[in-house]
N, C-alpha and C positions, 0 to 999 in steps of 0.2 A: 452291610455296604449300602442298600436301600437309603438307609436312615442319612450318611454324607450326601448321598445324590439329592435330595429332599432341602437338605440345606444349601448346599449348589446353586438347585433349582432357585430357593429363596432370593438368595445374590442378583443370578441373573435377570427374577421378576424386577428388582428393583430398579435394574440398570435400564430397562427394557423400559417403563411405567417413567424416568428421569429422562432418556435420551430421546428425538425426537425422531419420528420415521422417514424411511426416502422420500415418501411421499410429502412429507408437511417439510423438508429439508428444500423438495425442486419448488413446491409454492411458494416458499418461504426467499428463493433463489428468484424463480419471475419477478415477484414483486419488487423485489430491488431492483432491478433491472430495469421495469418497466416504470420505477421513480427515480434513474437515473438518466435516461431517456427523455425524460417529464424534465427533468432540470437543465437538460442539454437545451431542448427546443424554448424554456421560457428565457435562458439567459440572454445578455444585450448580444451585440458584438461587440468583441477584445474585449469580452468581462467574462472570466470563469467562472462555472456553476456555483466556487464556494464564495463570491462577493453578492452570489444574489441571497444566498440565506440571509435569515433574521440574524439580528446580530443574537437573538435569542435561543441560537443553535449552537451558539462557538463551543460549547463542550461536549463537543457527539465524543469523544475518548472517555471521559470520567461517567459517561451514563453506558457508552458500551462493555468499561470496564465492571461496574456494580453489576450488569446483567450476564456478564462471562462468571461473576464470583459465585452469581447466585445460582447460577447452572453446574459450575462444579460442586457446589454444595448438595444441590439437588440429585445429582450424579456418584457425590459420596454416600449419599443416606446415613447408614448410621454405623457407617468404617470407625474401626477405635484409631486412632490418634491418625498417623498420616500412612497405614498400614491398608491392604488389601482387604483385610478382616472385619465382616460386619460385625456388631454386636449381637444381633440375631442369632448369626451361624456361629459363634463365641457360646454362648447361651445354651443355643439346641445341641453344643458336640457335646457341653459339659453337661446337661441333662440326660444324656443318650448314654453317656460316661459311666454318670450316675447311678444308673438305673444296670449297669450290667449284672449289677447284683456282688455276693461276695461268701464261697468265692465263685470267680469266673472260670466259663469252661477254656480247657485248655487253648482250643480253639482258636477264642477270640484276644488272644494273652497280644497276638500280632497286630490286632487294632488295635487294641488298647494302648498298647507300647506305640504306633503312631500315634494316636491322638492326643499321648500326655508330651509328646516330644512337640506337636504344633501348639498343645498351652503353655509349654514352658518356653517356648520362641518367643510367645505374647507377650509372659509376664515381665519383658524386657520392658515393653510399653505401659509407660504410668498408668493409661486408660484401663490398662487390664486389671491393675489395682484397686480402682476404682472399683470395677465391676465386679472381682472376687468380696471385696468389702462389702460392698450393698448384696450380695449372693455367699455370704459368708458360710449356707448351712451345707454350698457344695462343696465349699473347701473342707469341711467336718465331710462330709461324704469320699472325701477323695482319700483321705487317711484311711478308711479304711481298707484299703488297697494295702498296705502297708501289712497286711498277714498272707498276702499272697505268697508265694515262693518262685514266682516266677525274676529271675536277676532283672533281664532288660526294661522289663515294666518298671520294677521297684529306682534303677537306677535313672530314668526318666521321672517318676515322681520325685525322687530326691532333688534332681536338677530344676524340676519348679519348683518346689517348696523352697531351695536355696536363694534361687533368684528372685521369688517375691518376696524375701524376709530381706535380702542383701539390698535389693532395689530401692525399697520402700521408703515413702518420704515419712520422718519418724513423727509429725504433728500431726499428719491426716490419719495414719493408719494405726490400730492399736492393736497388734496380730493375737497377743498372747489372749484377750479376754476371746477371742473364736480358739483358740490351739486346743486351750484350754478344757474345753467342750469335746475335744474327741478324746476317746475309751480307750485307757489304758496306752498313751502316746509314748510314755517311757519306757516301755515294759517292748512295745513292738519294736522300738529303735535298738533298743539292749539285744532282744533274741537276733536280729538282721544282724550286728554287729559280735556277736558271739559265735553264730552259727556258721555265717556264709563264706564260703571261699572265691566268691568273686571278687576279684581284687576292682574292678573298677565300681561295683557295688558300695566296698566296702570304703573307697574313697570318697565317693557322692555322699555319704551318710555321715562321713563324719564331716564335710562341710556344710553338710544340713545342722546338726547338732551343733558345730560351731553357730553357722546362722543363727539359729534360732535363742542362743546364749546373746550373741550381741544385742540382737534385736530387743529381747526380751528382758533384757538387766539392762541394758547403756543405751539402747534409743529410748527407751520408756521407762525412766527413772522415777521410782515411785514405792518407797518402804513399803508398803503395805502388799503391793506385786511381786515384788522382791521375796518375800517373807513366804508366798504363796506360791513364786513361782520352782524357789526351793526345797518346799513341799512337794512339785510335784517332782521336778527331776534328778534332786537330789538323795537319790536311792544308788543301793549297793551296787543293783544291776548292772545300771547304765556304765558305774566304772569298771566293771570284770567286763561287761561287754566291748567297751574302748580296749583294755589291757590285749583280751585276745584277739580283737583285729589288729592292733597293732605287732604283737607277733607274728600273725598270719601274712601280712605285709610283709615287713621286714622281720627275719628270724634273729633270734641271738645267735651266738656262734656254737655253743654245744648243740640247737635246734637244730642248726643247718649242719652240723657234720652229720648228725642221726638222719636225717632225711635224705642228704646227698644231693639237695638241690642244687647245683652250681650256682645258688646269690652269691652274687661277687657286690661289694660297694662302690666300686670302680663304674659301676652301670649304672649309679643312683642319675636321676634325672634331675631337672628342675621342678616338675613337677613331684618327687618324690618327695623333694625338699621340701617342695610344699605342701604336701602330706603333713609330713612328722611337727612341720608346722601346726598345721592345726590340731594334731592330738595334743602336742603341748600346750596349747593355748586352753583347751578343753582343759584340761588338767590344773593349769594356773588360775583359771577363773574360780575354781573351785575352791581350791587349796587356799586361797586369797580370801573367799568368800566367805566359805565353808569348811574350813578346817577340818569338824571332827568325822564330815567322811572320811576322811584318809587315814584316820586313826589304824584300820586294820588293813591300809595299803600302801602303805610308804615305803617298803620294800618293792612293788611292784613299779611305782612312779618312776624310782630311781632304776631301775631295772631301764626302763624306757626311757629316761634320760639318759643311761650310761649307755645305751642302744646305740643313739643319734650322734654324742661325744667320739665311739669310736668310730665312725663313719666319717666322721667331719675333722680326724686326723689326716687321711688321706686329700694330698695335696687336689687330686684331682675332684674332690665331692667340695673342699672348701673354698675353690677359688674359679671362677672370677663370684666374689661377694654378692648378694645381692639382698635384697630385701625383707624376702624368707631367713636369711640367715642372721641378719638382727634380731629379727620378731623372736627367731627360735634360742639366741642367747638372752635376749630378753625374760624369756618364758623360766628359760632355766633358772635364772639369778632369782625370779620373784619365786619360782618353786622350792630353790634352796633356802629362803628365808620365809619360807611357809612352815618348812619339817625341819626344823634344826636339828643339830646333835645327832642328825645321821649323815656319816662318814662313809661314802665308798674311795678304797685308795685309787682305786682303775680309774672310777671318774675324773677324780682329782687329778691323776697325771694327764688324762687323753686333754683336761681343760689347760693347763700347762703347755703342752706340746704346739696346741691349735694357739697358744698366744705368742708363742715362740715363731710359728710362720709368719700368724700375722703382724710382727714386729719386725721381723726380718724383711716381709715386703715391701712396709713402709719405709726401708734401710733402701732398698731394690726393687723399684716400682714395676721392673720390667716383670719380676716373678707373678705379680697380681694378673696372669695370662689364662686360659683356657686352654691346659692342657690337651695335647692332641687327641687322646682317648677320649675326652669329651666331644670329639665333634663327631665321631662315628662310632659307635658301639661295632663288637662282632657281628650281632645280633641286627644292627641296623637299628634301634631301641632310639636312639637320639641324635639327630642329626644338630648343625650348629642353625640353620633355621627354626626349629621347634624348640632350642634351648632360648634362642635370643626372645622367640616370639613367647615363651612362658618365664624368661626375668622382665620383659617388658610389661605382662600382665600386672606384675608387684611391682610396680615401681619404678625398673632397669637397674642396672647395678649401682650398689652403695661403695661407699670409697671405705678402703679399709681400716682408717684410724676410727670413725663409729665402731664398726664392728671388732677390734682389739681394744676400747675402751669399755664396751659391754661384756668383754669374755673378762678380763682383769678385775669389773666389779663384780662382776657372779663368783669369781674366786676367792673377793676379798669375803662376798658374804658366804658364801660356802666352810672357810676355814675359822671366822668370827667365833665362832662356840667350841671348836674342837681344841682340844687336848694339841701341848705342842709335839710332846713325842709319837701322838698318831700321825702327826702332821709329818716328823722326822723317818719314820717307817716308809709311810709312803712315798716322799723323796728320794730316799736310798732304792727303793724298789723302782722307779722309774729311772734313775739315774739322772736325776735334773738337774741341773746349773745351777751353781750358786749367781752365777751374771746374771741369768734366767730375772732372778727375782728382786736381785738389787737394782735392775733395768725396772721391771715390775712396779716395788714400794717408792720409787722414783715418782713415776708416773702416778702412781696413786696418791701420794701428797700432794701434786698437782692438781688432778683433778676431783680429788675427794676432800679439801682441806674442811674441815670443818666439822666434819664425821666423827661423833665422841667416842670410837674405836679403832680408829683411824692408826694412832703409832703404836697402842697398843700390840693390834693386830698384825702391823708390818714386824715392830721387833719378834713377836711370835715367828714368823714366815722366817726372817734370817736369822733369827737362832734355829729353827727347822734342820736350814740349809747347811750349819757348818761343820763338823766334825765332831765328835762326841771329844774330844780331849781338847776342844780350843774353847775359848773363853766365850760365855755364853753375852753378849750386848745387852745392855738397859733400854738404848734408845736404840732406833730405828735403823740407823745404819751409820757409819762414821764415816770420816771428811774422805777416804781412802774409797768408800764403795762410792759415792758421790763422782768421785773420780772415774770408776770405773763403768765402761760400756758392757 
């Protein structure tokens, strides 16, 4: 604690050495006084003191204004952008940081967990970027904080590392050639994410790991980084490490009977949304990217896709729409056209079901509500203040024809490769509408015209739908389904 009062100390020198004393303040106060006085006595009579100045005075405003600027300046010293924060005391915490060594005694786990919550305040301020870029080798020092095991530290590092990589202006700052420098950075994010049961841990780190994906592939375009930056993170780990946080989060349903945890989905927040938001996104980039990781986890992905599908059944987890909830249809359609030729039926129907609401609401606008159970959990979990203030973070809400026209194309490309009597299976075990779908391939010649699998695919779908003893269609649907809502 010495060590902050020392930087304190520093501040206050500063202000102390800029501002000026009572003493030079009353001298400074006579003197005016006693030239205002002086200007009384030489003026005429019935002429005021300002017609005797020169006319070489008339801008006392624009010379006292430069001399007020230059004293705030003097008065700011070397504050980063328009913040309380010197660069100095910025400087000394993170050397002080630095230097606690690794690991850190238990102890000090409660400074530290301050100190990385007032840098990651900073790294709001561009200036802070700056300064971490020119002191790049402390940002390599702060990772390795990242083998500690203490949650609240680690979940305060996550939160800066997210916000200078989110922040960053993508021309000046080139994060990955410093990331890149610290020991084993994938290996630590993996074991955090495999191991830990802190649920607010385990969501900071996967918006770090999203961060650091954007930053690192889509602000900083460049094959040759690309090729290396896949080298480093594109290891096994990293996705068994995603997989089980993402159960640990959210269970599957045979997890949660065995455990007995009362997860209900009824309780999913906004922010949960936006969770599984970013696991999917992690997942898509990959898949897109890099393919043949998932060679030995495509089982697993879709596991965590059909996770999210059943949740986002429930009227109450998928409406009022929001931004999250595009991204996270989005994620899916490009995941399923990552691993083709695998089929889950459950998914397939729960994607059906959720496009059947969202048709129906566009039918009945009033339904696109926020169910009452969204504004107050039992629990108190989510009030309608913290719901509106976290869909306002993403964006506020989307209007639901986006988001029914992204679940209809993840189906269309979900079903594109599959077998039609797999297709037919799964239909009859969800018990789906044949209207369902001719509403459906309707709307998908509309807005997919052009797609070289386009009627194919729809005649598959409504021969799917019809009854094993009726005549199976060549084309897409006839003048009679055209007809029908």
């Amino acid at each position: 604690m010495d060590n902050i009062s020392e930087a304190d100390k520093t501040i206050d020198d500063i202000e102390k050495e800029a501002k000026p004393t009572a003493s030079q303040e009353s001298n400074s106060q006579s003197k005016d006084s006693e030239q205002l006085e002086t200007n009384k006595v030489c003026s005429p009579v019935g002429q005021s003191s300002k017609e005797s100045v020169p006319s070489s005075s008339k801008e006392p405003d624009e010379e006292d204004e430069a001399k007020l600027q230059e004293k705030l300046q003097t008065l700011k010293g070397d504050r980063i952008g328009d913040t309380m924060y010197s660069e100095r005391f910025v400087l000394s915490t993170i050397l002080k940081l630095s230097k606690q060594g690794n690991p850190t005694a238990s102890e000090d786990f409660r400074l530290i967990e301050i100190l990385f919550g007032i840098i990651g305040n900073m790294c709001c301020v561009e200036e802070m970027h700056d300064l971490f870029y020119r002191q790049s080798n402390l940002l390599v020092a702060f990772c390795d904080f990242l083998s500690i095991t203490d949650a609240p530290v680690l979940v305060q590092l996550m939160r800066t590392l997210t916000t200078l990589f989110d922040r960053s202006d993508d021309e000046r700052f080139h994060w990955f050639s410093v990331m890149k420098k610290v020991d084993m950075l994938t290996e630590k994010l993996a074991l955090i994410l495999a191991t830990s049961t802190n649920r607010a841990l385990l969501e900071h780190t996967a918006e770090t790991v999203n961060a650091m994906i954007n930053r690192f592939t889509e602000a900083e375009v460049d094959y040759a980084q690309l090729n290396e930056f896949y080298r480093l993170f594109g290891k096994s780990c990293l996705l068994e490490g995603l997989f089980e946080a993402f159960k640990q989060l959210y269970p599957f349903p045979a997890r949660r009977e065995a455990a007995d945890d009362g997860f209900d989905d009824e309780t999913l927040t906004q922010k949960d949304i936006k969770t599984m938001r970013r696991f999917l996104e992690i997942h898509e980039h990959f898949i897109v990217n890099s393919n043949e990781l998932y060679e030995a986890y495509v089982g697993e992905v879709d596991q965590c896709v059909h996770r999210v599908l059943t949740s986002f059944v429930s009227e109450c987890v998928l409406f009022p729409v929001t931004k999250n909830h595009i991204c996270i249809f989005v994620s899916i359609s490009n995941i399923y056209s990552g691993i083709m030729y695998h089929f889950r039926a459950e998914s397939f129907v729960c994607m059906v079901k959720i496009y059947e609401q969202l048709a129906d609401a566009l039918k009945n606008p009033a339904r696109d509500q926020a169910p009452a159970s969204r504004i107050l959990t039992e629990n108190g979990s989510a009030t309608m203040e913290e719901e509106d203030a976290e869909a306002e973070d993403d964006g506020g809400e989307f209007d639901v024809e986006t988001a029914c026209a992204e679940v209809r194309e993840a189906i269309f490309f979900l079903v594109g490769p599959i077998d039609e009597q797999i297709i037919r299976a799964a239909v009859q075990m969800g018990q789906l509408k044949e209207s369902t779908f001719e509403q459906m391939c309707r709307e998908l010649r509309e807005t997919m015209d052009g797609e070289p699998l386009l009627y194919q695919t729809c005649a598959k779908l409504m021969n799917a739908v019809k009854e094993p003893n009726e005549e199976n269609m060549d084309v897409p649907m006839l003048a009679t389904h055209n007809a029908a809502e």
